[in-house]
C-alpha positions as CSV (number, residue, x, y, z in Angstrom):
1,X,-18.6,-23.9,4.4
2,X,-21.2,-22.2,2.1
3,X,-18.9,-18.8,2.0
4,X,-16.3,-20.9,0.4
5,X,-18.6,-22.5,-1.7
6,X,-20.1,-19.5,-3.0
7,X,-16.6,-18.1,-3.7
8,X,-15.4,-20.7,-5.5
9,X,-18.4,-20.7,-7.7
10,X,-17.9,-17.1,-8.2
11,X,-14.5,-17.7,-9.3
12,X,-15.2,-20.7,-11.7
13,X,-18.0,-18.3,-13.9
14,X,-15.0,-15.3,-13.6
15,X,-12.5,-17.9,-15.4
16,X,-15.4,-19.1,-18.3
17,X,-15.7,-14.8,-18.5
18,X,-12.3,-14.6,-19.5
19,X,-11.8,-17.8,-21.8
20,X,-15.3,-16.6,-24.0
21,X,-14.0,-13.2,-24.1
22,X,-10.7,-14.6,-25.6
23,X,-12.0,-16.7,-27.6
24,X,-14.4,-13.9,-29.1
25,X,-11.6,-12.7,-31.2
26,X,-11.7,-13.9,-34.7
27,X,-8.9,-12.9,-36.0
28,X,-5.9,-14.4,-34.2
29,X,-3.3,-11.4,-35.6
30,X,-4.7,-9.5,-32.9
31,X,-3.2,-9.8,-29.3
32,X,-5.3,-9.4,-26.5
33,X,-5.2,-9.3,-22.7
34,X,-8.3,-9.6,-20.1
35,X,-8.5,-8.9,-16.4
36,X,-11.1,-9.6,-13.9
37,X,-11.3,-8.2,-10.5
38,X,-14.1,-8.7,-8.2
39,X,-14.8,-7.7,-4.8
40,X,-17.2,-8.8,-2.2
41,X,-17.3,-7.0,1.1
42,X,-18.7,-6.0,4.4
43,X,-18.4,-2.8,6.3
44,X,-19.4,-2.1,9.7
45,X,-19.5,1.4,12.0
46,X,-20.3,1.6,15.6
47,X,-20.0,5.2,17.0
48,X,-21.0,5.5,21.1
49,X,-22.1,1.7,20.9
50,X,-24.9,2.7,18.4
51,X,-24.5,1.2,14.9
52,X,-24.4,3.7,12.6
53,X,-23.9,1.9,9.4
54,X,-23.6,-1.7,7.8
55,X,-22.9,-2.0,4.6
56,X,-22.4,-5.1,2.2
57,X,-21.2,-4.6,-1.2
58,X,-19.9,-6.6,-4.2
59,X,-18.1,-5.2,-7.1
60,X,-16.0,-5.9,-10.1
61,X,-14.4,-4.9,-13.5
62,X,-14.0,-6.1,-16.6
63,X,-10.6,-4.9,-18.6
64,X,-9.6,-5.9,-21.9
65,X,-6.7,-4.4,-23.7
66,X,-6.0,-5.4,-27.1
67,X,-2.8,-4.6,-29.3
68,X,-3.7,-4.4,-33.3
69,X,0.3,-4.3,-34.9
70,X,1.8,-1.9,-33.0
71,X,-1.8,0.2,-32.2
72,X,-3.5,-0.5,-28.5
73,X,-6.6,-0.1,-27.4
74,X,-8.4,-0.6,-24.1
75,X,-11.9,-0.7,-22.3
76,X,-13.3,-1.6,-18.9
77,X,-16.8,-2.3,-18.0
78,X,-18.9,-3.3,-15.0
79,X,-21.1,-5.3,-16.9
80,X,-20.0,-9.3,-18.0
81,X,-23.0,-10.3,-19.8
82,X,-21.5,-11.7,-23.5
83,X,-23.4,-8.8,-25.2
84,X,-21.4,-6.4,-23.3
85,X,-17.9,-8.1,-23.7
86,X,-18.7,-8.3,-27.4
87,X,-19.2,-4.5,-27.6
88,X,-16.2,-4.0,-25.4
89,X,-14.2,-6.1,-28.0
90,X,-15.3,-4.1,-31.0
91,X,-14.7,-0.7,-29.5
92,X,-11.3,-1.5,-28.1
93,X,-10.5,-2.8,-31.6
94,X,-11.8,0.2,-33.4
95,X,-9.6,2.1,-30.4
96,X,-6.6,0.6,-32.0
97,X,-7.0,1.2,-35.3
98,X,-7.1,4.9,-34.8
99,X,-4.4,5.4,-32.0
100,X,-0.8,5.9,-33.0
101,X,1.1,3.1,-34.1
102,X,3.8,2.6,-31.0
103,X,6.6,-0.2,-31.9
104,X,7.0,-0.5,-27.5
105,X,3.2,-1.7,-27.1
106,X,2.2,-5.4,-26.9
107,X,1.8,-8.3,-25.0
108,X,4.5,-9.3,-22.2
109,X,7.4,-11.7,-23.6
110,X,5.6,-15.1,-23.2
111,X,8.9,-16.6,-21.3
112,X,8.0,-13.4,-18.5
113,X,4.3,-15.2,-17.9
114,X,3.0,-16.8,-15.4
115,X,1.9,-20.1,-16.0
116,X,1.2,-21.5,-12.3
117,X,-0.1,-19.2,-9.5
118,X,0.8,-21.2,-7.0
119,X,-0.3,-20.6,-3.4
120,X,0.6,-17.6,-1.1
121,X,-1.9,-18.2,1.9
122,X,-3.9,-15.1,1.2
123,X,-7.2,-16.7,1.2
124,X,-8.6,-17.0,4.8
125,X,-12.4,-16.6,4.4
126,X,-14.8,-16.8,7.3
127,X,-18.9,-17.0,7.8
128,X,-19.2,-13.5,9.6
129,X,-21.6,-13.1,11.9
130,X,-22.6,-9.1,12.2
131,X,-23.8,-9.7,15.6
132,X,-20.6,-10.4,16.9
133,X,-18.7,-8.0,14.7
134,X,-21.5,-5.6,16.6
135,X,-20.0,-6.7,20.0
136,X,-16.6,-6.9,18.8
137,X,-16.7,-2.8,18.1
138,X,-18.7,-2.1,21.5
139,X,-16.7,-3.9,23.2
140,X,-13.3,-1.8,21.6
141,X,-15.1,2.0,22.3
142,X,-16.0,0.9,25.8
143,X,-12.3,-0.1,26.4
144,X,-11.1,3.3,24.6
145,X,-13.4,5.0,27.3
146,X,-12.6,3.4,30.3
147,X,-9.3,3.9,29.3
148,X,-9.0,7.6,30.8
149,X,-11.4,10.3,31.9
150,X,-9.8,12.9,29.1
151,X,-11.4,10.2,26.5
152,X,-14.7,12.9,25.6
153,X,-15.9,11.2,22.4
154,X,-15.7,8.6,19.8
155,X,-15.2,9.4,16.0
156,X,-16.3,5.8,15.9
157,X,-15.0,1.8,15.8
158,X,-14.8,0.3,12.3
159,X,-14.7,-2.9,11.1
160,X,-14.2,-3.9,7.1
161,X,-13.8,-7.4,5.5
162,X,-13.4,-8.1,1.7
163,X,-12.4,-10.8,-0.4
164,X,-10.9,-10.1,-3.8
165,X,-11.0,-12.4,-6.9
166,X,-8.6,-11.8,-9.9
167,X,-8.5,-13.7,-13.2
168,X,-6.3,-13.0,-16.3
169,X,-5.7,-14.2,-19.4
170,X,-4.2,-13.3,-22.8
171,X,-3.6,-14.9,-26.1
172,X,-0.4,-16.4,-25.9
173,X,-2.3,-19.2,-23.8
174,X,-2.2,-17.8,-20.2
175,X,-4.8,-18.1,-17.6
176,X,-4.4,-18.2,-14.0
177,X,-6.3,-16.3,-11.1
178,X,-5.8,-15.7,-7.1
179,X,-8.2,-14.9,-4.5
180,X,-7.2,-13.0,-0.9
181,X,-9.1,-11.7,2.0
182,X,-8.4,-8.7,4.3
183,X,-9.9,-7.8,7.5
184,X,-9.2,-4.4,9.3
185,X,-10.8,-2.8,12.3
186,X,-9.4,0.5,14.2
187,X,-10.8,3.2,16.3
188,X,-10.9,6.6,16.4
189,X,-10.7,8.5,19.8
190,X,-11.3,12.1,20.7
191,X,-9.7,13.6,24.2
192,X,-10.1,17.2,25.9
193,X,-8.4,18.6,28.5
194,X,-8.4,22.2,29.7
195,X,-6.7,23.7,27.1
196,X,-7.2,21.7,23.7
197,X,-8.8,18.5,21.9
198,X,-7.0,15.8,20.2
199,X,-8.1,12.9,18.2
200,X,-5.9,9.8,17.6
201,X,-6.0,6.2,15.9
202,X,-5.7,2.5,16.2
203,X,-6.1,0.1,13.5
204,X,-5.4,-3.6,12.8
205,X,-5.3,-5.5,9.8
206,X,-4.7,-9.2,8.9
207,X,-5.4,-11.3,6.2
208,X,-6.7,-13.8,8.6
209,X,-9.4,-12.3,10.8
210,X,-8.1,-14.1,14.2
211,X,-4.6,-12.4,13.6
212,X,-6.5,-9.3,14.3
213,X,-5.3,-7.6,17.5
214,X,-8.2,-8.0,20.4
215,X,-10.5,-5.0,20.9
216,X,-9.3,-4.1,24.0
217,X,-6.1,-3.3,22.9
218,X,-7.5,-1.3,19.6
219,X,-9.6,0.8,22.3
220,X,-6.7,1.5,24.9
221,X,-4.4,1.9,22.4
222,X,-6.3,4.4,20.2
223,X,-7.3,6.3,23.7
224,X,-3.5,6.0,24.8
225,X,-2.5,7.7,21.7
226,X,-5.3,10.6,21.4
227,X,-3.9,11.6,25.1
228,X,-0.9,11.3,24.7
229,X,-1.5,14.5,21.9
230,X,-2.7,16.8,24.7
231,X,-0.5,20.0,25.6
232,X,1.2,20.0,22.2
233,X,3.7,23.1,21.8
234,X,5.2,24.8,19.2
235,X,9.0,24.8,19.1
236,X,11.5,27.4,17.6
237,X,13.0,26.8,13.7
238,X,15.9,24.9,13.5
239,X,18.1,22.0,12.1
240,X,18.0,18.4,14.3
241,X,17.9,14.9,14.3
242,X,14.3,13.5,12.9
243,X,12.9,10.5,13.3
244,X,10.0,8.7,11.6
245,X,7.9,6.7,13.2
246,X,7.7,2.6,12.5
247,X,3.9,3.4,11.8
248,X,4.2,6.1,9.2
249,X,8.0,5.4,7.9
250,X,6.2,3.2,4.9
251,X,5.2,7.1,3.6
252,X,8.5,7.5,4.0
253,X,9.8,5.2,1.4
254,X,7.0,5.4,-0.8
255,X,8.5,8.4,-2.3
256,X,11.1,5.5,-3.5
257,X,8.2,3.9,-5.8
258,X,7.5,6.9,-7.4
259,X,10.7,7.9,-7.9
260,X,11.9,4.5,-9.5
261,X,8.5,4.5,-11.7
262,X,9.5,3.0,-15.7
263,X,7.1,5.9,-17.0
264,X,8.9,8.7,-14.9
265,X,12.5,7.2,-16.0
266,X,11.8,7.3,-19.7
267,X,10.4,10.1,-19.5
268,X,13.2,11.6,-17.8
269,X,10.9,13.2,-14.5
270,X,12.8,11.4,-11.9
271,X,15.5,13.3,-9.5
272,X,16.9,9.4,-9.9
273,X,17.5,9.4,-13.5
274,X,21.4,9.1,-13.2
275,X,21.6,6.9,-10.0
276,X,21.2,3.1,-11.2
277,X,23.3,1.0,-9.9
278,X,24.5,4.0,-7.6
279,X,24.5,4.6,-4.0
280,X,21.7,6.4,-2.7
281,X,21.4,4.9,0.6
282,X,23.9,4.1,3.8
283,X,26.1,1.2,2.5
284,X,23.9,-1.4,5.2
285,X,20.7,-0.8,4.3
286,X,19.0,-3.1,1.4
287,X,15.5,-2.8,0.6
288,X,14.0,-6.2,-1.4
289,X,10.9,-7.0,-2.4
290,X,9.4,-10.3,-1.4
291,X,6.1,-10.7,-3.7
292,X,5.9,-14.4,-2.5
293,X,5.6,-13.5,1.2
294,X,2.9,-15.8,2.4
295,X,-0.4,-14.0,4.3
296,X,1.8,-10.6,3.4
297,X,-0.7,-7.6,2.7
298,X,1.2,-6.8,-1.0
299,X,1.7,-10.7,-2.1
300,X,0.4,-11.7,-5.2
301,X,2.0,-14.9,-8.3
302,X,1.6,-12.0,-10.6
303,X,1.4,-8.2,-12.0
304,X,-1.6,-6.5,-14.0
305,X,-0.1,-7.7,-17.4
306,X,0.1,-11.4,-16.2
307,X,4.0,-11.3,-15.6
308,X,5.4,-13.4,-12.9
309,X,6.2,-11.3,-9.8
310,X,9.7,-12.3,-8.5
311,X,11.9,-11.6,-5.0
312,X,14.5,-8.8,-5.9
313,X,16.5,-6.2,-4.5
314,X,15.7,-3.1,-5.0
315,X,18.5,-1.3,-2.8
316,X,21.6,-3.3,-2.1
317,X,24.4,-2.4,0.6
318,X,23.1,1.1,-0.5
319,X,23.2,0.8,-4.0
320,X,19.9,1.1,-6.1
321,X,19.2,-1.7,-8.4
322,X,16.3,-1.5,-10.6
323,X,13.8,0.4,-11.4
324,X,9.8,-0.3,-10.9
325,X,9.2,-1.4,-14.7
326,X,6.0,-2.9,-16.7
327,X,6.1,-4.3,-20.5
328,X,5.5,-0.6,-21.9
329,X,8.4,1.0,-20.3
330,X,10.8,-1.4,-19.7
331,X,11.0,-1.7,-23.8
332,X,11.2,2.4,-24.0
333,X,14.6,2.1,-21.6
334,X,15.4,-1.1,-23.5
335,X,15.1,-3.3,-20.4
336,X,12.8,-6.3,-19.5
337,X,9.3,-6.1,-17.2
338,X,10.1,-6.6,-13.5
339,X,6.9,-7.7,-12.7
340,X,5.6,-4.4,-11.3
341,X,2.7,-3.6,-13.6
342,X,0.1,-2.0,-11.0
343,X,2.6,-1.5,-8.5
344,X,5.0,-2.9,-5.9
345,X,3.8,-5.9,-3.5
346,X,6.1,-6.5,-0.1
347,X,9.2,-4.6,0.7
348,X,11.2,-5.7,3.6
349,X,13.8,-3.0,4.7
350,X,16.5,-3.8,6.7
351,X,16.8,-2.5,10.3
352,X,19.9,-2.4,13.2
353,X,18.8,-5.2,16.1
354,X,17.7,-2.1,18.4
355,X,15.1,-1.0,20.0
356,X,12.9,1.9,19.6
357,X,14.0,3.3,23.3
358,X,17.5,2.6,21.9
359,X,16.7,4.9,19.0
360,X,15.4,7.4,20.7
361,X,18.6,7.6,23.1
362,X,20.8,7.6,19.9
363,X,19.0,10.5,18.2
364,X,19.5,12.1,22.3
365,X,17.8,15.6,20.8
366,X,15.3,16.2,18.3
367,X,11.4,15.7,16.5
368,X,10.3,12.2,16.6
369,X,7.4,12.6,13.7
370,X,4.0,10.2,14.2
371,X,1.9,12.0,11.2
372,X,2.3,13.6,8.4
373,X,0.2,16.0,6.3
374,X,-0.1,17.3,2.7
375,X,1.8,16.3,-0.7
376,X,5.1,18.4,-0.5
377,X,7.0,16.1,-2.7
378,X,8.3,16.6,-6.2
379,X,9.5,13.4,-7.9
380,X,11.5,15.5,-10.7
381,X,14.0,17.1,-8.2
382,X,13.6,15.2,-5.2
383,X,12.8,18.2,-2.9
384,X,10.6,17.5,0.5
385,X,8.7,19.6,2.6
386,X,5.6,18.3,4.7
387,X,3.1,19.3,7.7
388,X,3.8,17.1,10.7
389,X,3.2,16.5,14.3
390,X,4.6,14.0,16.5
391,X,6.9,14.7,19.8
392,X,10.0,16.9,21.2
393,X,12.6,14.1,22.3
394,X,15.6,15.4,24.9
395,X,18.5,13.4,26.4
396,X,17.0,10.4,24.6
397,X,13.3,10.7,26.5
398,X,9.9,11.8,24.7
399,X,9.0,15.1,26.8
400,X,6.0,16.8,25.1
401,X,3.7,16.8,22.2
402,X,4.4,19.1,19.3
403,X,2.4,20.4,16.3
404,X,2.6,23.2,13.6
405,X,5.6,22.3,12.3
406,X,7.2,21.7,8.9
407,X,9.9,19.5,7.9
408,X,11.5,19.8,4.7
409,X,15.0,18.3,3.4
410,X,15.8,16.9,-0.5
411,X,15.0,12.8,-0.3
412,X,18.7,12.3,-1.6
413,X,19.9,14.3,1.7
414,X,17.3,12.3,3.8
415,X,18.2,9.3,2.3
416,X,21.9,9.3,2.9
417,X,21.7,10.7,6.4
418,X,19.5,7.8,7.6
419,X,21.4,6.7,11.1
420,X,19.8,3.8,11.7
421,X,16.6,1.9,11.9
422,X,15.4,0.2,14.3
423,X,13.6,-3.3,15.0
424,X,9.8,-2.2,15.9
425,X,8.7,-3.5,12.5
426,X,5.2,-2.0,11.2
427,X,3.8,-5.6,9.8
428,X,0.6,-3.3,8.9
429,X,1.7,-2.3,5.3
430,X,3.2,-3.8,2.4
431,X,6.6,-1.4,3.4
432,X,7.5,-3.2,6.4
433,X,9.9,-1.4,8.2
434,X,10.8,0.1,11.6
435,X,11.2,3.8,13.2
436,X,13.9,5.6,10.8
437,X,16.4,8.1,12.4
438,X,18.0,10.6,9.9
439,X,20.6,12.8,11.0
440,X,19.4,16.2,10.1
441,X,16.4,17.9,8.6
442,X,15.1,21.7,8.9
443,X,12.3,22.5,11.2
444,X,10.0,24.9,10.3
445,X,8.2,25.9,14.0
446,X,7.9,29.9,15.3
């Protein structure tokens, strides 16, 4: 397979990048840490079965960060050619010798490393053939319109597929390197009735492209959901049972990420500060991260400072466990690295073996929330308050559309009153998790 080939090749001169650009430093006092990632891609656009755009593109960085003593400095460039990296080297080293000296910077604890990136089934590459992505798109809108005479216009049907390469090394003798594909496609409907227009979304993504849900469903479910939007109401303010859909509750949780951030804890700008090792959730529900997951959207052998990513809980019966820490921080709080330099990878959340109907009959009255809008959440006091729409729910049944509403709450309060969630896992994200049903929050309506 000449994709494969090509790939690997690309790979193999990525690896010689790093080893030259460690091996450029002279003098061996000096740690140093270097990080490739490169990107090759394709991105496709069919709007009312005309092809508005196709686009290839292939990208990548180069980052080196060295540590002089205690004194760090870094750089990043596009450009790999020797000549540059040797510049690179100089300036970051020059960096370092003017920033502050900071006893907390340095490379990771060698024992922390990882020294085999073994396999997690991310790489599933595959000779594309744009004619048939072409058809694969049509095909979708045509299926969104034939879905339902309301179904006016198409915001498009997209289609993206990339493969990413990373390679890192340092100077206490590691070098290892991953590669990982990702294909998503989704629609974008518009629908009109008498009185209003909606527009609505259906995507699918997969590391392997045949796990990609068939176009017809994309269509008739991005169609489906754009309708199902028409006649929104308002409704009056008040307190009542919320729930947040399986396809937006991974927003819901995020807030955890930021909140459990090693920078925010040492610097003391997390509403968590004081609740390690406390209970911040209902006493069943335990949140772990699984970075091994194999094909899983997040996965990855290790974090942006080389470290070996490992499976952990995060939330146990209820009780948090750790925070989100890299090398930096986790020596500020006097702690050790878990692994989450650059972020989180998969978190698995526990749910109750019901259904989403089920859920919907145990909530019996409330807002059942599908989108949210804006950034109404502060990290230092926990305190919640965002745009949404989604649906009025009575005697367990959804009954209308609603819009123009705010929800707001404190994420401690939200936390602790989750109910239950249910089994209607959203596999799309690396928070897998299903529709969340919290007890109480205030509405903000007319």
């Amino acid at each position: 397979m000449q994709l494969v080939k090509e790939i690997n090749n690309e790979e193999i001169q990525l690896i010689d990048t790093v080893k030259k650009t460690l091996n450029l430093v002279k003098n061996k006092t000096i740690g140093i840490e270097v990080f490739i990632k490169k990107r090759i891609g394709i991105s496709v656009n069919v709007r009312n079965g005309i092809i508005e755009n196709v686009e290839y593109n292939k990208d990548g960085a180069l980052f080196i960060t060295v540590y002089n003593k205690f004194s760090k400095g870094s750089v990043s460039s596009k450009d790999f050619s020797i000549s540059s990296i040797q510049n690179m080297l100089d300036t970051a080293i020059n960096i370092s010798k003017y920033s502050s000296s900071d006893f907390f910077s340095g490379l990771p604890d060698i024992e922390l490393l990882c020294f085999n990136a073994f396999d997690l089934d991310l790489f599933h590459p595959i000779e594309l053939n744009i004619e048939d992505v072409v058809k694969f798109l049509i095909l979708s809108e045509k299926e969104a319109f034939k879905f339902d005479k309301r179904i006016v216009n198409s915001e498009g049907s997209f289609f993206n597929s990339y493969i990413d390469i990373n390679v890192f090394g340092n100077s206490l003798g590691m070098l290892e390197k991953y590669k990982s594909t990702r294909y998503t496609s989704y629609n974008c409907m518009i629908a009109k009735d008498k009185h209003s227009m909606q527009r609505d979304f259906y995507y699918s993504v997969s590391r392997k492209i045949n796990n990609l849900e068939k176009p017809e469903i994309l269509g008739k479910n991005a169609s489906s959901r754009a309708i199902s939007r028409l006649g929104s109401k308002k409704i009056n303010s008040q307190k009542c049972p919320v729930i947040f859909s399986a396809e937006i509750s991974h927003v819901f949780f995020s807030h955890l990420i930021s909140a459990l951030n090693g920078d925010k804890v040492y610097q003391k700008s997390t509403f968590l500060i004081n609740d390690l090792d406390k209970n911040i959730f209902p006493d069943w529900l335990n949140i772990q991260e699984h970075p091994h997951l194999k094909q899983g959207l997040g996965s990855k052998p290790f974090d942006e400072e080389g470290v070996s990513t490992t499976i952990k809980y995060i939330v146990k019966k209820g009780i948090l466990q750790t925070w989100l820490l890299n090398t930096y921080n986790s020596r500020k709080l006097q702690l050790r690295s878990t692994g989450n330099a650059g972020g989180i990878s998969n978190w698995i959340i526990t749910h109750h073996n019901v259904s989403f109907k089920e859920l919907l009959k145990t909530m019996h009255q409330g807002v059942l929330v599908t989108e949210l809008m804006g950034q109404g959440v502060d990290i230092i006091n926990g305190n919640y308050s965002r745009g949404a729409i989604g649906f009025w729910v009575e005697k367990g049944s959804i009954t209308y559309p609603i819009n123009e509403i705010t929800i707001s709450s404190n994420l401690k309060d939200m936390w602790k009153n989750i109910l239950s969630i249910s089994n209607d896992v959203d596999i799309r994200n690396n928070i897998q998790c299903g529709s969340v049903l919290l007890s109480e929050m205030q509405i903000s309506g007319h």
